[in-house]
C-alpha positions as CSV (number, residue, x, y, z in Angstrom):
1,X,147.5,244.3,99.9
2,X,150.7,246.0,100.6
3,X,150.1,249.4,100.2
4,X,153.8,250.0,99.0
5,X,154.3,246.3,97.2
6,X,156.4,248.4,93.9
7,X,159.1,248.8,96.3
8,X,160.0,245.4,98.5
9,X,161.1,246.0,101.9
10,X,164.8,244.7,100.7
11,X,165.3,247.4,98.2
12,X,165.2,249.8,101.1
13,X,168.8,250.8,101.2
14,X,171.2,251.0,104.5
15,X,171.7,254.7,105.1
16,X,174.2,256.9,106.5
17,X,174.1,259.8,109.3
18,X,176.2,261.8,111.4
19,X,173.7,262.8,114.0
20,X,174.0,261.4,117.5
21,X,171.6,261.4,120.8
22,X,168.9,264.7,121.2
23,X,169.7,265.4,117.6
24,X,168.7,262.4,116.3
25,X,165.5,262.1,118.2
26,X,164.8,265.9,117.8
27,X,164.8,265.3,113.6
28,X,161.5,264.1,112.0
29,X,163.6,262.9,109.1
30,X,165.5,260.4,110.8
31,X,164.1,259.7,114.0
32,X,162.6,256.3,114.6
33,X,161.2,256.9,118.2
34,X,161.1,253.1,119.6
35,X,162.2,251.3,116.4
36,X,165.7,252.4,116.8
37,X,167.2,248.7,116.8
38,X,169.7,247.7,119.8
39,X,172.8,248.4,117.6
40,X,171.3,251.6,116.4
41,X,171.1,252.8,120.0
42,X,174.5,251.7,120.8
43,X,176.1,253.7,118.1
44,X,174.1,256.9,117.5
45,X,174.2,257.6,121.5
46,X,170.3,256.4,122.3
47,X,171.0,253.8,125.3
48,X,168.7,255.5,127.9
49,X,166.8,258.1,126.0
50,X,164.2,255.4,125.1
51,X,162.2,253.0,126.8
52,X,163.6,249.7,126.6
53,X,161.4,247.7,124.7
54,X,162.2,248.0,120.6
55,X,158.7,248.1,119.1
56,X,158.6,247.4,115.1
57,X,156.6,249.8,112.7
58,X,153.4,248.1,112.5
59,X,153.2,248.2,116.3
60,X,154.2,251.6,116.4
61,X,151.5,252.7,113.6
62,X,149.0,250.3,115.9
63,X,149.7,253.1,118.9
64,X,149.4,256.0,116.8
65,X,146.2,255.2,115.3
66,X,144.8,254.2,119.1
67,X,145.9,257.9,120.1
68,X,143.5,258.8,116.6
69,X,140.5,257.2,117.5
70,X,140.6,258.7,121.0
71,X,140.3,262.2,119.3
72,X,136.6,263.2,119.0
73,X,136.7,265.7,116.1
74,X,138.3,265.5,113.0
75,X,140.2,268.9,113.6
76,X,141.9,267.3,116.6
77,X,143.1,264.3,114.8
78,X,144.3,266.9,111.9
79,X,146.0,268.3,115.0
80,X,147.8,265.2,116.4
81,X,148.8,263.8,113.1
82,X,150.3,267.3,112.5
83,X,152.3,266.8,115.4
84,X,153.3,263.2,115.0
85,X,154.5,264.4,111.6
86,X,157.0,267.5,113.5
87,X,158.3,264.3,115.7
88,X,158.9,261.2,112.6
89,X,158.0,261.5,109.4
90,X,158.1,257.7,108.7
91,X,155.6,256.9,111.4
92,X,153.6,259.6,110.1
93,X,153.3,258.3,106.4
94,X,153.4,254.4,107.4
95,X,150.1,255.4,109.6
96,X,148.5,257.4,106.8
97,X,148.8,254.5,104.2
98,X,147.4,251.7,106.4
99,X,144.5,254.1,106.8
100,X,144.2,255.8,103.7
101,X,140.2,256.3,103.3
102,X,139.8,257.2,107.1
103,X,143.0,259.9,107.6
104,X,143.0,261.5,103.7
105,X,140.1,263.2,104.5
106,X,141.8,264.4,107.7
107,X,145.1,265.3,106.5
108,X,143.7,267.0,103.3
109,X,140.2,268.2,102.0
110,X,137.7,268.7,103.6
111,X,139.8,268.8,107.3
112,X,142.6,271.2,106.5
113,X,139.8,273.7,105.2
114,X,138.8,274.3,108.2
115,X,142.2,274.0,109.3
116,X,143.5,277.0,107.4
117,X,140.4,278.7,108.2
118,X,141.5,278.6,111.7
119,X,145.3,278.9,110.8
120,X,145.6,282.0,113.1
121,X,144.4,280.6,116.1
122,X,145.9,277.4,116.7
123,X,149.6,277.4,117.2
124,X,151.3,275.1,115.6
125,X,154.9,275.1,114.3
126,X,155.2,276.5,110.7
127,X,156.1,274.8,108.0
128,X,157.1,276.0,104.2
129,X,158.4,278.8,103.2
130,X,156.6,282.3,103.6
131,X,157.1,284.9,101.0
132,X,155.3,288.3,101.9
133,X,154.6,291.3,99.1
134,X,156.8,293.5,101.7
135,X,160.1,291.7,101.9
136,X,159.8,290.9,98.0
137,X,163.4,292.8,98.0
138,X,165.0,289.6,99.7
139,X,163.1,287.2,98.2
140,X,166.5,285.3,96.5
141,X,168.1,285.5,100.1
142,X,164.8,284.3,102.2
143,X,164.6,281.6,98.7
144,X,167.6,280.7,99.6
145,X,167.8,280.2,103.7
146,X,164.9,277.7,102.9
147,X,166.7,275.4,100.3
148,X,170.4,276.4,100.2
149,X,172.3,273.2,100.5
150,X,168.8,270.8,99.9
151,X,168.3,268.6,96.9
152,X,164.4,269.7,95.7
153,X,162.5,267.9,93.3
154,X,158.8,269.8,93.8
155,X,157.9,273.2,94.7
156,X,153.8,273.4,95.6
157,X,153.2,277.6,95.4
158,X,149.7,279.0,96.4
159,X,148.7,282.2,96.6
160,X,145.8,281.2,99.2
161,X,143.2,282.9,97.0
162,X,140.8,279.6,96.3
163,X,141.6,277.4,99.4
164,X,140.3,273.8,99.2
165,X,136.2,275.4,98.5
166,X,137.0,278.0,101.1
167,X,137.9,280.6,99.1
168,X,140.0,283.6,100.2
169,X,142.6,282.8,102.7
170,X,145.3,285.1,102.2
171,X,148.0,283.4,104.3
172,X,147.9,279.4,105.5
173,X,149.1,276.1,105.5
174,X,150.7,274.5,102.2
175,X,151.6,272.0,102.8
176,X,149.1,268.8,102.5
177,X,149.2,268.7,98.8
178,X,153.5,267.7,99.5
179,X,152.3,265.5,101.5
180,X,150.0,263.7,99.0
181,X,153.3,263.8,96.5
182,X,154.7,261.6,99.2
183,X,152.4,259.3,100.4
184,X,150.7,258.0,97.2
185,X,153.8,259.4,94.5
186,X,156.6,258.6,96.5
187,X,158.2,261.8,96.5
188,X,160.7,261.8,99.3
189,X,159.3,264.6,101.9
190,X,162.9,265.9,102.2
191,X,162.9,267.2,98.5
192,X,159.9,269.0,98.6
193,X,158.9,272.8,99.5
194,X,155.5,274.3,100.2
195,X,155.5,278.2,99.7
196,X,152.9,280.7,100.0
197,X,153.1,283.8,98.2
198,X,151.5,286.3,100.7
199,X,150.2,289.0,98.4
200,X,147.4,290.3,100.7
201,X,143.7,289.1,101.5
202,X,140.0,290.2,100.1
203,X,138.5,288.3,103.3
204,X,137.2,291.1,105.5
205,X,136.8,288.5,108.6
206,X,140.7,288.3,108.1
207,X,141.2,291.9,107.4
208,X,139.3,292.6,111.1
209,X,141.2,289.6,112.8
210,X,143.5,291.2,115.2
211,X,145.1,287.4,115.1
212,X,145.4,287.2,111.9
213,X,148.7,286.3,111.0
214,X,148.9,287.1,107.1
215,X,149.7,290.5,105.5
216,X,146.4,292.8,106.9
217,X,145.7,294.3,103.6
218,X,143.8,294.1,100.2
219,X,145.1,291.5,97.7
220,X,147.2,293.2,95.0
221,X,146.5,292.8,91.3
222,X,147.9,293.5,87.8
223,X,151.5,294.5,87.5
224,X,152.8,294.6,90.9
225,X,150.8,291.0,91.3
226,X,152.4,289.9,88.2
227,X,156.3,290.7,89.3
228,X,156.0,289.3,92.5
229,X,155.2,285.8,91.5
230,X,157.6,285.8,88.4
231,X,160.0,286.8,91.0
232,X,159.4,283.6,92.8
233,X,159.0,281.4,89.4
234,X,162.2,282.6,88.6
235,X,164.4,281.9,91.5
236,X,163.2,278.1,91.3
237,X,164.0,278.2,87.5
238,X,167.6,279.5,88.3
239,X,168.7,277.2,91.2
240,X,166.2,273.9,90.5
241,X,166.1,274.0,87.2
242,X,164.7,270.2,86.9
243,X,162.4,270.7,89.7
244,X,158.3,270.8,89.6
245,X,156.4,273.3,90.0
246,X,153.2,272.6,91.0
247,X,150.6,275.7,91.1
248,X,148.1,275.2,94.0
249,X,144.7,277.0,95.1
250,X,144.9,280.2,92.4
251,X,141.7,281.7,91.9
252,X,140.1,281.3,88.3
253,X,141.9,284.8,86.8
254,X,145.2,283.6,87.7
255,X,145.0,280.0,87.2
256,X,144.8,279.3,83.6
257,X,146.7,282.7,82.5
258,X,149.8,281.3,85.1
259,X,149.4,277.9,83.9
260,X,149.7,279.2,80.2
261,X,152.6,281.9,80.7
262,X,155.2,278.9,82.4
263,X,154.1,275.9,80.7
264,X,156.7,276.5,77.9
265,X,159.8,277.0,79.9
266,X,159.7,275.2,82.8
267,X,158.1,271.9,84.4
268,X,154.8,273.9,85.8
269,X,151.3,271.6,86.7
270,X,148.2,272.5,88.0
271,X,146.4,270.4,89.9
272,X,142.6,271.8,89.5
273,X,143.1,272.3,86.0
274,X,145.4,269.5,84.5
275,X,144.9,266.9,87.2
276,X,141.2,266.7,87.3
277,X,141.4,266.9,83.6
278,X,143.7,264.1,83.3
279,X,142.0,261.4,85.6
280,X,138.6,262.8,84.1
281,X,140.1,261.6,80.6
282,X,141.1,258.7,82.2
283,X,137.2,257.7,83.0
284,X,136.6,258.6,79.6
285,X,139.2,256.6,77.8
286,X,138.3,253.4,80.2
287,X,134.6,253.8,79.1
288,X,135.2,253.8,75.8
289,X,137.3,251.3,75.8
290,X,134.4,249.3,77.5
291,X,131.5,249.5,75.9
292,X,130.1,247.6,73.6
293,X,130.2,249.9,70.5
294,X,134.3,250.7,70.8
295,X,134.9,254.7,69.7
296,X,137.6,257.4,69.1
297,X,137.4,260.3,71.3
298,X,136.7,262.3,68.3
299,X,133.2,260.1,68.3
300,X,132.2,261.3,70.9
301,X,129.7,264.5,72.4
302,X,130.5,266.0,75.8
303,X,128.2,268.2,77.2
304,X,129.9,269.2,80.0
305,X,127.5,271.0,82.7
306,X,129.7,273.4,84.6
307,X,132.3,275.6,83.1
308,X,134.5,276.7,85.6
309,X,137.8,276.2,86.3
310,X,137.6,272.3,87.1
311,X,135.2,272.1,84.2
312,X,137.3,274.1,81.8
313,X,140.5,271.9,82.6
314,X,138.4,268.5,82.2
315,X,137.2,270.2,78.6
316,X,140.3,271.3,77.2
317,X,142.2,268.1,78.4
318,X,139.3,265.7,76.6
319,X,140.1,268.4,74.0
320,X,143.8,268.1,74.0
321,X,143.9,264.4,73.9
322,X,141.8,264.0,70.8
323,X,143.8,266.3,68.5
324,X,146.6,264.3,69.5
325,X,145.1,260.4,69.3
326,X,143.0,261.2,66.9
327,X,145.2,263.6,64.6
328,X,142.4,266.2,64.4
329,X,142.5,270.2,64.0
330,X,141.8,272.1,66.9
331,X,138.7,273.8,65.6
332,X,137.3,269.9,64.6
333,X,138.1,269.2,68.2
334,X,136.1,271.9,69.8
335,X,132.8,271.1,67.9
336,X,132.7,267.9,69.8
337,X,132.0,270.1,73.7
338,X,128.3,271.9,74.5
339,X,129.3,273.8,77.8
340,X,126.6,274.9,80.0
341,X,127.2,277.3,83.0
342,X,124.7,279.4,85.2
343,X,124.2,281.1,81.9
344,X,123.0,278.1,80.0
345,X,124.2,277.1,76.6
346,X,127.5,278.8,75.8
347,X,127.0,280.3,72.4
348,X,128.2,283.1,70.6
349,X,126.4,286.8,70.2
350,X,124.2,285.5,73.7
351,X,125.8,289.0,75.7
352,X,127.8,286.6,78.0
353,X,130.4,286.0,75.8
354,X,131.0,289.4,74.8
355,X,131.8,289.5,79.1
356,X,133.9,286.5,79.4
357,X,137.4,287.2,80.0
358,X,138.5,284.2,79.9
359,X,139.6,283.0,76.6
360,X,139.7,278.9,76.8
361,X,136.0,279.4,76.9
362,X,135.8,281.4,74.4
363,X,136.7,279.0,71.9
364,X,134.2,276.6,72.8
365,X,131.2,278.7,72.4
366,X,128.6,277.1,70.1
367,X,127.5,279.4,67.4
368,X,124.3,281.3,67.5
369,X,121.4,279.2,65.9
370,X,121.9,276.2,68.3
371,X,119.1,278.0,70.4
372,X,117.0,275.1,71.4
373,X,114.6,275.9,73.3
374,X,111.0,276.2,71.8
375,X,110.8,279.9,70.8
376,X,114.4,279.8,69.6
377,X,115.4,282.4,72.4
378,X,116.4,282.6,76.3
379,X,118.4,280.8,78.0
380,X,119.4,277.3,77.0
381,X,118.7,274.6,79.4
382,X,120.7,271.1,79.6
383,X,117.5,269.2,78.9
384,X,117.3,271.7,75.6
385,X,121.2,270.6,74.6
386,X,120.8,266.5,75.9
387,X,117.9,266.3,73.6
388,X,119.5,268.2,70.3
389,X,122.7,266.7,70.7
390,X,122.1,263.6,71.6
391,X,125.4,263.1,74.1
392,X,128.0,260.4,74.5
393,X,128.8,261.1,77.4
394,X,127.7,263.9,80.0
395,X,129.8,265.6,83.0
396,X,129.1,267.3,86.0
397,X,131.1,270.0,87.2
398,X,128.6,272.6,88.5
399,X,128.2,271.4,91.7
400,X,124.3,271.7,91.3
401,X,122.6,268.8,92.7
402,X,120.2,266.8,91.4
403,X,120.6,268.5,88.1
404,X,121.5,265.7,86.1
405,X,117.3,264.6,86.2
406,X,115.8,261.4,85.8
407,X,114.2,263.6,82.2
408,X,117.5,264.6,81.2
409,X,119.3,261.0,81.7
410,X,116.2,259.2,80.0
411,X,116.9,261.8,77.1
412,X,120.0,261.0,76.7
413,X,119.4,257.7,76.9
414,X,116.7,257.5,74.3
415,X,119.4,259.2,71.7
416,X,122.0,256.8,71.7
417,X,122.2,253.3,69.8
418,X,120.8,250.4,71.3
419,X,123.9,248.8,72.2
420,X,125.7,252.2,73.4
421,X,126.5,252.2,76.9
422,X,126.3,256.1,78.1
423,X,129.0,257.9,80.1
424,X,128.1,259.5,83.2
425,X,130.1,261.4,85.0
426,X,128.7,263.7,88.2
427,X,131.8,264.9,89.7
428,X,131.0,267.7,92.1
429,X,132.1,267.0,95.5
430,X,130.9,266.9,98.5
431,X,128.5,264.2,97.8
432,X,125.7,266.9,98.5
433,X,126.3,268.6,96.1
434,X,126.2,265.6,93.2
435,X,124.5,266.1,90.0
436,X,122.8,262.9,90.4
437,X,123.0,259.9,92.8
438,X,125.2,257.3,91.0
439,X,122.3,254.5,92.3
440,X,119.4,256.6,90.7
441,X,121.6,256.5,86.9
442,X,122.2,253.3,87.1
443,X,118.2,252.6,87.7
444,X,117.3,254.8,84.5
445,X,119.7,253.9,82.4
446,X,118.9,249.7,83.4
447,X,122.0,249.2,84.1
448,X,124.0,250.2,81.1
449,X,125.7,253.5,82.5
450,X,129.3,254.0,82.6
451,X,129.3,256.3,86.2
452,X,132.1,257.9,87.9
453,X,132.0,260.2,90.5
454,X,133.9,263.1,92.1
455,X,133.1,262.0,95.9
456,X,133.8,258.6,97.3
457,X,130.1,256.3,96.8
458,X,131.5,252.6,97.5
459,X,129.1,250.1,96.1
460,X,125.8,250.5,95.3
461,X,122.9,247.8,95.3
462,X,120.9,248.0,92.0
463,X,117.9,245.8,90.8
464,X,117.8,246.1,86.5
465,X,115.0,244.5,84.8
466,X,113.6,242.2,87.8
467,X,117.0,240.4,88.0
468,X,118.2,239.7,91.3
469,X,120.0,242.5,93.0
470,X,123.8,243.0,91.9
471,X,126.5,245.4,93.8
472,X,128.3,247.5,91.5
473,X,131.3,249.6,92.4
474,X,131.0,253.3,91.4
475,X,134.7,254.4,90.6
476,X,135.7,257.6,92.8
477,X,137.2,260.1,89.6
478,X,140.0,261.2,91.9
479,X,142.9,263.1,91.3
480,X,145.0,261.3,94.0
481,X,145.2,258.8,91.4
482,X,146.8,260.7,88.9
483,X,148.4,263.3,89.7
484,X,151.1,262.2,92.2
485,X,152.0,260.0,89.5
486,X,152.4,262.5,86.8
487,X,154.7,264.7,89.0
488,X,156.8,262.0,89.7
489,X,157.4,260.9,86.1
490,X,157.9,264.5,85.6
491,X,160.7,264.5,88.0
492,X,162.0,261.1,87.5
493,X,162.5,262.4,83.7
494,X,164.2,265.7,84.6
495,X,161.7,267.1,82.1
496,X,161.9,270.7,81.9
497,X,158.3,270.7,80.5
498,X,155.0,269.0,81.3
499,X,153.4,268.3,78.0
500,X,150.2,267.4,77.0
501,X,151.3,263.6,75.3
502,X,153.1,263.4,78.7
503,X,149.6,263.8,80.6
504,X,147.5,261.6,77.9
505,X,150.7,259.1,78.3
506,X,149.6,259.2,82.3
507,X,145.9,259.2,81.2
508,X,146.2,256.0,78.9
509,X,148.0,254.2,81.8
510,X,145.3,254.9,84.1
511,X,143.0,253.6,81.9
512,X,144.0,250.6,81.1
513,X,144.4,249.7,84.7
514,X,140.5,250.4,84.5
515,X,139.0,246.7,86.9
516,X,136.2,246.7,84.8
517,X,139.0,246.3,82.1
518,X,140.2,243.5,83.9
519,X,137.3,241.4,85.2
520,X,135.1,242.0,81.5
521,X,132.7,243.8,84.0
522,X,131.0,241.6,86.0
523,X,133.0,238.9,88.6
524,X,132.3,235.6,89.5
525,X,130.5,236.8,92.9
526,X,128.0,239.2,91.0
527,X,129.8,242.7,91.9
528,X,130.4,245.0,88.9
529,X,133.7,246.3,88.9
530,X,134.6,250.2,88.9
531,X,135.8,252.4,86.2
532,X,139.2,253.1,87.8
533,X,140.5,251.2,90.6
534,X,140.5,251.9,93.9
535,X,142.2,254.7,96.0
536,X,143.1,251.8,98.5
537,X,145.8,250.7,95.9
538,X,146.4,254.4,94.8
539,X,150.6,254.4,95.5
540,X,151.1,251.3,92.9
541,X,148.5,252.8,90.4
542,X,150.8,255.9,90.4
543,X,154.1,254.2,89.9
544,X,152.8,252.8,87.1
545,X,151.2,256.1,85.9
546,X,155.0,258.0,86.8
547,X,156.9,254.9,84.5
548,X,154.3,256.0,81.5
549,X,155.2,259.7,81.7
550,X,158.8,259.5,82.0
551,X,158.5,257.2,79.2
552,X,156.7,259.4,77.0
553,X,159.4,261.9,78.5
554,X,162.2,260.2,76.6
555,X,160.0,259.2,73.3
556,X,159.6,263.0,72.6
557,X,163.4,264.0,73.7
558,X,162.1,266.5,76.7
559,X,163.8,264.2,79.3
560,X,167.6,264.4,80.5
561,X,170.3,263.3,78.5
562,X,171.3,259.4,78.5
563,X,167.6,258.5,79.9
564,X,166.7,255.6,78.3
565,X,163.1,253.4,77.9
566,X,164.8,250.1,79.2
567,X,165.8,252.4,82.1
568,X,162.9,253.7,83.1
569,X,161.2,251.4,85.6
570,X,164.3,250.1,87.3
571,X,165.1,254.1,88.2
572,X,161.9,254.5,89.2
573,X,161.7,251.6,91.7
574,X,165.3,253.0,93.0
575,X,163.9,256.4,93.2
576,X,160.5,256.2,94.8
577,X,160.1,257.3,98.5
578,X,158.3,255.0,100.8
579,X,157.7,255.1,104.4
580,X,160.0,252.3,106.0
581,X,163.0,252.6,108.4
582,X,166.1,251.9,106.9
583,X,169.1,250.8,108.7
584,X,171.6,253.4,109.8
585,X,175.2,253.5,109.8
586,X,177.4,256.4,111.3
587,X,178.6,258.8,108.7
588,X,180.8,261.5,109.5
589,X,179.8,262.7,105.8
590,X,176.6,261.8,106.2
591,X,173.1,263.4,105.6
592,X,172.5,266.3,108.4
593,X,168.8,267.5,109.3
C-alpha cells in the first residue's frame, strides 16, 4: 500500500528556485542528490557535480537503507539517518516511510533517548533553536534570526525536564517529534521549529560533565521559571499567531498547569497529555462501538491503574468526551473513573490527598467509605476496586508489570453481563513493563476481550474453548496515529484554539476507522482484526483524522474566516507535505534555503 496514497504523485506541483550548483546540492530542502533529472542539471548548473547515472527515488531509498543495515547498533543508524537528513530531506522521509516499523524506533523513542543522553558527546550539527535562561534579554532578536522571513505552521518547545523516560536532560535534541509531524501528518519540514528552553539541569552526571553542553546549573523554578517561558509563548503568539504550539517532554508540575494557562488563547497541545488521551478514547469508542451490548461512554467504569501524567490525560479526556457526547455534568462524569496509583485507591480524607498538588486528580478522588478491603481500612488494592465496581473497561498506565492478574481479569470478568465484551487496555511501554500480556487476557477472558496495547505486540495465537487456534491482531494504542493528525487539522483550520470537540472530532474519526469495525471482527482467513488500524497505514489514517478536526474547526466558528466544510478536504490534499521530488523550474523569485 502506498504509504502516501491521499496525495497521488500528479498533485505534486512543479516548483520554483533560484539556487544554482554547490548551493543547490549543499540545501537539504531542495537537493535531490542523483535524482536531479538531465534538464534539471542543465539549468540549475549540476552537469559534472554528479555522477552520471540519474537514479529515481525508490532506487535511491534502496541505497540508503543498504548503508542502514550495514550499521550494527541502533545509535549508529540514529547517526546516519541524522546525517542523510542534513544532506536531503526527501530522501530522508521517502526512506523512513517505506520502513516505518523498523526506523521509528530509531529516529524516535527508545533510540533518540539514548541519543540525547549522549547529546554532549557526539558532534553532530545542531538543529532548532536554543533559548538559554542567560540571554533571555534577546530572546525576540535570537526568536527572530531563527524564523524571520519563514512561513511556520508548528513550534515543538521542551524544556528537557522528562526526556522520552529518561528524565532530566537539561539541554538536547528536539527535534524527532517535527519530524513525526512530517512523516505521518504531512507537515512540511520547512514550516516547523524545534526549540529548547534551556532553563538549567537537576541531573548531577550533567552538572559534573565537563562536556556538557547545556547551562551547568540547577533548574530554575517558580517566578523566574514562569517569565521565561511566557516570554517565549508570547513571541510565537505575536509573529505566528495561527501557528501550533506543541508542548513536548515537561515534567508532571509543569505539564498540566502550562497546558491549562495557554489553552484559552492560543493553539497549544500536549502530546503526553492530550494525545495519549485522544487515541486512548479512540480504543474506547471503537470498543464500544463493537461489542455486543452497544453503550454510551457515560455507561461505562474506568478503573484506570496509574495516575500520572499519561494516566491523568487518558482520564480527563474519557472525561471530557462524555460531558460532551453524552450532555452530562462534570461531577456525573467524574463518578464514572476509580484511579489507583502507588497509593492505592484514590479517595478522599486517605492523607494523600491532603499532599496532592495536583488538582485534576483531585477531582477524581472517590469519597471516603469506598474502603474495600476486608477491615474497611489500608490501602486499597485493584483486586479490592475490580471486584466492588465491577469495571467496563480497565487501563494500564502504571507501568507495573504483570499487575493486571489472571485474579483481577477473571474478577472483572465474572462482573459483567454475559454478553459484555470487556475492555482491556495495558498501555505501559516498553513491553516489559506491560500490565499483562495481551495473549494471557485473551486466554482468561475466552476470547471476548477488547485489548489494546501501549507497545507494538503483532498477532497473537490464541486457542478459546478447544477451537482450533485463531491469530488475532492486538491494536498498538499509539499516538503516532493521532496526534500528527490533530496538529494538522489544527493548522489547516488556522484555529487559534485546540478544543476538546476538536480532539473527540479526531477521536471519533479514528474510531470508526477501527478494522475490526470493518471486517465484523473475524475475516474470511480466521485472523481477528485490531482495535485501531495499523501504524503501517498511519499517514492516511491521519489525513483523515486532520479533515475531522478542521471540520469540527469550522462547525464551532474557531477556524479562519471564509473556511468552509465543502472545502475542507480538497485544502487538505493541496496542503499536506509528502516526501516526493517535484520538478524544478528556475525562479529568480523563487524559494531560497
Amino acid at each position: 500500500m502506498d504509504f502516501h496514497a491521499h496525495k497521488p504523485t500528479e498533485n505534486v506541483p512543479p516548483q520554483g528556485i533560484s539556487l544554482r550548483g554547490k548551493s543547490l546540492l549543499e540545501s537539504p530542502r531542495f537537493n535531490k542528490g542523483t535524482a536531479f533529472t538531465r534538464s534539471e542539471r542543465n539549468r540549475f548548473g549540476l552537469e559534472g557535480r554528479l555522477p552520471y547515472r540519474v537514479h529515481s527515488l525508490d532506487e535511491q531509498c534502496a541505497r540508503a537503507w543498504e548503508q542502514v543495515q550495514t550499521r550494527t547498533t541502533d545509535l549508529a543508524k540514529n547517526t546516519f539517518l541524522q546525517s542523510l537528513k542534513e544532506q536531503n530531506w526527501v530522501l530522508y522521509y521517502a526512506l523512513l516511510s517505506r520502513h516505518l516499523r523498523a526506523l521509528v524506533p530509531i529516529i524516535y523513542t527508545p533510540t533518540e533517548a539514548e541519543a540525547i543522553a549522549d547529546y554532549s558527546h557526539i558532534c553532530r550539527r545542531s538543529e532548532g533553536l536554543f533559548l538559554a535562561l542567560p540571554n533571555e534579554a534577546k530572546m525576540e532578536e535570537l526568536f527572530l534570526e531563527e524564523t524571520r522571513g519563514r512561513d511556520i505552521d508548528l513550534f515543538v518547545v521542551t524544556d528537557a525536564e522528562a526526556t522520552l523516560g529518561i528524565g532530566d536532560q537539561g539541554v538536547g535534541i528536539s527535534t524527532a517529534k517535527s519530524v513525526i509531524y512530517s512523516l505521518i501528518g504531512g507537515l512540511d519540514p520547512s514550516k516547523t521549529v524545534s526549540a529548547i528552553l534551556d532553563v538549567g539541569t537537576n541531573n548531577d552526571c550533567l552538572l559534573n560533565d565537563p562536556l556538557y553542553l547545556g547551562l551547568r546549573e540547577r533548574r530554575v523554578r517558580g517566578d523566574m521559571y514562569d517569565r521565561f517561558v511566557d516570554k517565549f509563548v508570547q513571541l510565537v503568539r505575536k509573529h505566528f499567531p495561527h501557528s501550533l504550539l506543541h508542548f513536548e517532554d515537561f515534567g508532571t508540575a509543569n505539564a498540566h498547569r502550562l497546558l491549562d494557562q495557554y489553552r484559552h488563547t492560543h493553539a497549544v497541545f500536549n502530546d503526553d497529555i492530550q494525545g495519549t488521551g485522544a487515541v486512548t478514547l479512540a480504543c474506547v469508542l471503537a470498543a464500544t462501538r463493537i461489542s455486543s451490548r452497544p453503550t454510551k461512554l457515560s455507561d461505562q467504569r474506568f478503573v484506570i491503574f496509574g495516575a500520572g501524567a499519561g494516566g491523568m490525560g487518558i482520564t480527563t479526556q474519557l472525561r471530557d468526551a462524555m460531558m460532551t457526547t453524552d450532555r452530562i455534568s462534570r461531577d456525573e462524569a467524574n463518578r464514572s473513573f476509580w484511579l489507583i496509583d502507588k497509593e492505592g485507591l484514590l479517595f478522599e480524607e486517605s492523607g494523600v490527598d491532603k499532599e496532592d498538588s495536583d488538582m485534576s486528580r483531585r477531582e477524581f478522588y472517590r469519597p471516603k467509605e469506598e474502603r474495600w478491603t476486608k477491615d474497611g481500612s489500608g490501602t486499597v488494592g485493584l483486586l479490592d476496586v475490580v471486584c466492588a465496581v465491577r469495571p467496563t473497561a480497565l487501563i494500564g498506565a502504571s507501568t507495573r508489570a504483570g499487575a493486571f492478574t489472571e485474579e483481577v481479569v477473571r474478577a472483572m470478568v465474572d462482573g459483567l453481563e454475559p454478553d459484555q465484551r470487556p475492555i482491556i487496555l495495558p498501555l505501559s511501554n516498553p513491553s516489559r513493563l506491560i500490565e499483562a500480556k495481551p495473549q494471557d487476557i485473551l486466554k482468561w477472558t475466552n476470547g471476548m476481550a477488547l485489548v489494546a496495547t501501549g507497545s507494538p505486540f503483532g498477532t497473537v495465537k490464541v486457542n478459546v474453548g478447544g477451537e482450533s487456534e485463531r491469530e488475532v491482531t492486538i491494536a498498538e494504542c499509539n499516538n503516532a496515529l493521532i496526534y500528527p493528525g490533530l496538529g494538522f487539522g489544527a493548522i489547516l483550520s488556522c484555529s487559534r484554539r485546540v478544543t476538546d470537540t476538536m480532539l473527540i472530532a479526531g477521536a471519533n474519526r479514528l474510531a470508526d476507522l477501527s478494522p475490526l469495525l470493518a471486517s465484523e471482527a473475524e475475516d474470511v482467513d480466521g485472523k481477528v482484526s485490531g482495535l485501531l488500524p495499523d501504524i503501517d497505514i498511519a499517514a492516511g489514517i491521519n489525513f483523515e483524522v486532520a479533515i475531522a478536526v478542521a471540520e469540527q474547526a469550522v462547525r464551532e466558528g474557531s477556524a479562519r474566516d471564509g473556511l468552509r466544510i465543502e472545502e475542507v478536504r480538497e485544502q487538505a490534499k493541496a496542503k499536506v507535505w509528502v516526501p516526493r521530488y517535484p520538478e524544478y523550474v528556475y525562479d529568480e523569485a523563487g524559494l531560497k534555503d
